[in-house]
C-alpha positions in Angstrom: 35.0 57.6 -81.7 35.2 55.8 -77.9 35.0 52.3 -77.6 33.5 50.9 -74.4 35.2 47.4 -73.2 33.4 46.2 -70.9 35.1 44.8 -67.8 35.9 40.9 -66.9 33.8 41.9 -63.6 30.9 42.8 -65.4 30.9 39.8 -68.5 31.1 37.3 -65.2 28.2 39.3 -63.9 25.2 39.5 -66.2 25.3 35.4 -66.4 24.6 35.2 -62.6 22.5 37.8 -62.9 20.2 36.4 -65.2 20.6 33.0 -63.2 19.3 34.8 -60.3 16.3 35.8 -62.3 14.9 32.6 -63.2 16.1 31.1 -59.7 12.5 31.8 -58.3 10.8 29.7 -61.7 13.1 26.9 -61.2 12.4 26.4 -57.2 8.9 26.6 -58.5 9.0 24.2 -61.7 8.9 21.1 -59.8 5.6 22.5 -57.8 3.7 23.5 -61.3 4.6 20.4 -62.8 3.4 18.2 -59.9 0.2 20.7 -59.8 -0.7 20.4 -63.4 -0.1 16.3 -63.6 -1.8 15.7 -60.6 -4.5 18.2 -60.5 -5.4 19.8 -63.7 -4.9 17.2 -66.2 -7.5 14.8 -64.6 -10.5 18.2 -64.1 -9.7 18.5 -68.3 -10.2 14.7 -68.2 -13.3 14.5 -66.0 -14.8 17.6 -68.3 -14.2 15.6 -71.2 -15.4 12.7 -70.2 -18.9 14.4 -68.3 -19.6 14.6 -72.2 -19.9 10.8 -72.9 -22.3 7.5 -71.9 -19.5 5.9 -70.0 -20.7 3.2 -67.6 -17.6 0.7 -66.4 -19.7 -2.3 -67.0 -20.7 -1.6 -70.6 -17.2 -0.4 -72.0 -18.0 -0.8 -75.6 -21.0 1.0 -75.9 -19.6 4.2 -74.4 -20.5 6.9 -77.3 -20.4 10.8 -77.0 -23.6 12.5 -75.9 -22.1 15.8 -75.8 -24.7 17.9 -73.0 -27.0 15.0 -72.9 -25.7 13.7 -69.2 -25.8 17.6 -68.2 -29.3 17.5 -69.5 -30.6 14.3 -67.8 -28.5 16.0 -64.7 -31.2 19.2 -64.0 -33.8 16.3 -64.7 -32.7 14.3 -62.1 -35.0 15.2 -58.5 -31.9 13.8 -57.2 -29.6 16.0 -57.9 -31.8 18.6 -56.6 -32.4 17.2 -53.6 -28.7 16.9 -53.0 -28.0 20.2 -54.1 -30.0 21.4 -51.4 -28.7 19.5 -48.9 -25.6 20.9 -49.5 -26.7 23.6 -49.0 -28.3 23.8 -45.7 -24.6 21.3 -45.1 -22.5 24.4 -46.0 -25.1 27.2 -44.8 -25.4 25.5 -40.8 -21.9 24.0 -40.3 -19.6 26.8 -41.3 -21.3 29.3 -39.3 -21.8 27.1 -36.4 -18.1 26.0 -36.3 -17.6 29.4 -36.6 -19.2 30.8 -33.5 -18.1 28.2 -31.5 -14.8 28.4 -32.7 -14.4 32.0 -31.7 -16.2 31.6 -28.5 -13.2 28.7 -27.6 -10.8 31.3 -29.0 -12.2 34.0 -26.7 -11.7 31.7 -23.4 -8.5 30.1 -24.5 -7.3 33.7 -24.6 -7.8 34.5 -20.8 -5.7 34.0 -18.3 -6.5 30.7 -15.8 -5.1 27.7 -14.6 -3.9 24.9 -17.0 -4.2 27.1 -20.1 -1.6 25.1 -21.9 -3.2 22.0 -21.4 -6.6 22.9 -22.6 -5.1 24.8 -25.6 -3.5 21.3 -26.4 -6.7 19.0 -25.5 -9.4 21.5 -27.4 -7.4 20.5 -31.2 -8.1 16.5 -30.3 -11.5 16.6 -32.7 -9.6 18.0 -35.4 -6.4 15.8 -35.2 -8.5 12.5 -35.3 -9.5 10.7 -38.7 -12.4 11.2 -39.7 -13.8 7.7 -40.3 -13.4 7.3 -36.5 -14.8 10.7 -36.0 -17.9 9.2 -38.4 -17.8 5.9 -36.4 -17.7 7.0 -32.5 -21.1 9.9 -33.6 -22.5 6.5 -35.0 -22.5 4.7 -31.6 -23.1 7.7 -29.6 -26.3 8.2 -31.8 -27.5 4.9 -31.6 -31.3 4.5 -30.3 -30.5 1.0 -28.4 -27.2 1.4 -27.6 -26.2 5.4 -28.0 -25.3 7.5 -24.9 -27.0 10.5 -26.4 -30.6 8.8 -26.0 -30.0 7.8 -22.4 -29.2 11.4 -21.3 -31.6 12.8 -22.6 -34.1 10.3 -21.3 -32.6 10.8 -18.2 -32.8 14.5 -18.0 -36.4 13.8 -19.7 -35.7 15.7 -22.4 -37.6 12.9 -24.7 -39.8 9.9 -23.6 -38.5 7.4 -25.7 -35.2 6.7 -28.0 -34.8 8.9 -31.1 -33.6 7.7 -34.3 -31.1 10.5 -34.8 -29.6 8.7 -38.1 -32.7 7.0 -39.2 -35.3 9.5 -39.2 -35.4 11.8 -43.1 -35.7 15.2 -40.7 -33.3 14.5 -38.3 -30.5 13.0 -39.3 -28.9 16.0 -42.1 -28.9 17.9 -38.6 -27.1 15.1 -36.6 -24.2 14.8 -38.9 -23.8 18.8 -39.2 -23.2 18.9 -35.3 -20.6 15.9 -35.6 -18.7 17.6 -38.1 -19.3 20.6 -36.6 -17.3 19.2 -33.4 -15.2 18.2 -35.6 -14.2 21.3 -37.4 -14.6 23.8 -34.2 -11.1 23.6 -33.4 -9.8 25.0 -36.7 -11.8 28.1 -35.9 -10.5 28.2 -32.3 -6.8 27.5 -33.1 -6.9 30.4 -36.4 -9.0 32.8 -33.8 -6.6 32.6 -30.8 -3.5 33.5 -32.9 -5.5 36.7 -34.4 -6.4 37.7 -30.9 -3.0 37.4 -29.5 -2.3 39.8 -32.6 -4.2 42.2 -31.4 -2.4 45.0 -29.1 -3.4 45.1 -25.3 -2.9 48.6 -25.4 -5.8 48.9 -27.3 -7.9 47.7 -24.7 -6.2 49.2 -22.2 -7.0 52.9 -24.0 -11.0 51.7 -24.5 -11.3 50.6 -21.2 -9.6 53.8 -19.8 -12.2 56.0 -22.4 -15.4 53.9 -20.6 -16.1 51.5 -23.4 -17.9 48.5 -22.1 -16.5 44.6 -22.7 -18.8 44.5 -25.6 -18.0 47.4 -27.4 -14.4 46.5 -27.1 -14.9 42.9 -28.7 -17.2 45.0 -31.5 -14.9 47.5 -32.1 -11.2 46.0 -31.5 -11.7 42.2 -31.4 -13.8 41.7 -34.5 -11.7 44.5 -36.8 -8.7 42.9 -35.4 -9.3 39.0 -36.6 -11.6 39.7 -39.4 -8.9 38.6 -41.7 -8.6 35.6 -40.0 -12.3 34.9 -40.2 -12.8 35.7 -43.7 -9.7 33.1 -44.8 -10.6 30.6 -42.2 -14.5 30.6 -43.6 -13.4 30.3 -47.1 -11.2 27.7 -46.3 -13.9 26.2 -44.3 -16.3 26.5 -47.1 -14.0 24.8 -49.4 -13.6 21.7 -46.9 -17.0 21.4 -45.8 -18.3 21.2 -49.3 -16.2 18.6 -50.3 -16.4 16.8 -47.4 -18.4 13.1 -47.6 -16.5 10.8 -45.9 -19.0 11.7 -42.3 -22.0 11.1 -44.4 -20.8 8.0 -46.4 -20.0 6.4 -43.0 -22.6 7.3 -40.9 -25.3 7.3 -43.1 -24.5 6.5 -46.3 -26.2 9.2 -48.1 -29.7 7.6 -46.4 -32.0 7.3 -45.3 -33.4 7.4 -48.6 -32.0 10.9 -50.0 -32.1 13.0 -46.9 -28.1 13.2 -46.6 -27.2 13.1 -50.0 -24.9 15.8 -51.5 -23.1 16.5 -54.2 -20.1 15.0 -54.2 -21.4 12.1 -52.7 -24.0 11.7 -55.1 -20.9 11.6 -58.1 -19.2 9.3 -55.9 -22.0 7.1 -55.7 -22.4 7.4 -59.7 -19.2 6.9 -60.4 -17.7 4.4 -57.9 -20.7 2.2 -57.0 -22.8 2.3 -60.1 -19.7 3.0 -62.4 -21.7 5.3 -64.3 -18.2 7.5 -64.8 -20.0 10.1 -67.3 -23.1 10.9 -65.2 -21.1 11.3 -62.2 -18.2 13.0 -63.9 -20.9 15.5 -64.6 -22.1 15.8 -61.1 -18.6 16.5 -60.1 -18.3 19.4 -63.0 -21.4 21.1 -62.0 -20.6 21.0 -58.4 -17.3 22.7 -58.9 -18.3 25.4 -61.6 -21.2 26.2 -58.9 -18.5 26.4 -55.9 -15.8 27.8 -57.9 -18.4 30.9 -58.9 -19.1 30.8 -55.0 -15.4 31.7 -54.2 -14.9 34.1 -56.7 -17.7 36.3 -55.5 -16.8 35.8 -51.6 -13.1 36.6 -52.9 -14.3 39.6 -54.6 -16.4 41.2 -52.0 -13.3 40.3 -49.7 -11.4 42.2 -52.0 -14.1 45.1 -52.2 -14.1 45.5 -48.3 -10.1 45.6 -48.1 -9.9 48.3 -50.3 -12.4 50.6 -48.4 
């Protein structure tokens, strides 16, 4: 019968071992923590609290309505309204900052004079706040004062001053092409260090074999970044969604409904009217719809990487 002792080496050994196993949780403890405090436990609240009457103003007759809010909710012309303006806010922008995002990228990517510069002057719309942002589009669409009305009455574009932020059909469209200056340079920046991925030698063999400038940016450029686009534009998607502070300044949601969306109709429940469960609601049904969103544009992504 043998007897293995183990070795003083080894006894010191499994300790640190095991230490260095749980080093990764403990550098990531303080991150969960913060994650679940600040983040989680207040969606739980707003979910439990989406199932009461709770306006501010009235604080003792809050009572549980369980589904009643949701109900009223698909009810309310309202909501539907700024569900669909969301919509066509997430449907236009995206894509349009998009393109003109990658078609920055594609001329920040040659070779010409002050290239440094403009690469450093084209992220100014994305650095600056967004209230002023919100607040400069204001002026420049203003029909007395606005500089967009006098050049295009100059180039006679249009006869007379245009109510870009006043007018129901118009002014959904006016804010999507502020924040879609805004948001542009996100693209650009994202697209430019994908292309500069991308091997020269590659182009150098297509453009040896024939291939036109087209079929190379079909057939090397777009392959090449389409990771980039597909995490930029989910990103994106995310950002736009939830973005209100343009509208709330610029428009305030008006006129009437035509720039409501979702999250600023629960803000304006909830903040203004201090009706926390109907707009608590809002918020719930806003994130379950653009939470399913991301789960299928994450899947397909996920489809298309594996083939």
């Amino acid at each position: 019968m043998s007897l293995s002792i183990s070795s003083p080496t080894q006894r010191r050994a499994t300790p640190i071992w095991r230490s260095e196993r749980r080093l990764p949780y403990l550098l990531l403890a303080p991150a969960v923590v913060v994650t679940v405090v600040i983040v989680f436990m207040p969606m739980v609240q707003a979910v439990f609290t989406s199932f009461y009457d709770l306006i501010l103003f009235r604080p003792n007759a809050s009572r549980f309505v369980g589904f009643g809010n949701y109900v009223k909710l698909f009810n309310d012309p309202v909501f539907w309204t700024a569900l669909w303006n969301t919509i066509i806010w997430i449907g236009l922008t995206v894509p349009l900052q998009m393109g003109l995002g990658l078609m920055a990228a594609l001329l920040l990517n040659r070779e010409f004079p002050w290239r440094g510069l403009a690469r450093a002057l084209i992220i100014i719309p994305w650095a600056l706040p967004s209230v002023v942002i919100a607040l400069m589009w204001r002026w420049i669409y203003d029909p007395n004062t606005g500089v967009l009305n006098d050049i295009l009455i100059y180039l006679s574009i249009v006869r007379s001053a245009v109510p870009w932020l006043a007018d129901p059909n118009v002014a959904i469209y006016a804010i999507i092409a502020t924040l879609t200056w805004q948001g542009f340079p996100f693209f650009a920046v994202m697209i430019l260090a994908g292309l500069q991925g991308i091997p020269r030698s590659q182009y150098e063999a297509a453009s040896i074999d024939g291939a036109s400038t087209w079929r190379q940016f079909v057939h090397i450029t777009l392959p090449g970044i389409a990771p980039v686009l597909a995490t930029a534009g989910l990103l994106r998607v995310i950002w736009v969604a939830n973005s209100m502070d343009v509208i709330f300044v610029m428009t305030g949601g008006g006129p009437g409904y035509a720039t409501h969306t979702l999250p600023l109709y629960a803000f304006v429940k909830a903040r203004q009217n201090l009706d926390f469960g109907y707009g608590t609601s809002i918020a719930v049904t806003f994130t379950i719809l653009l939470g399913a969103f991301v789960a299928l544009y994450l899947a397909r992504t996920m489809r298309e990487v594996e083939r």
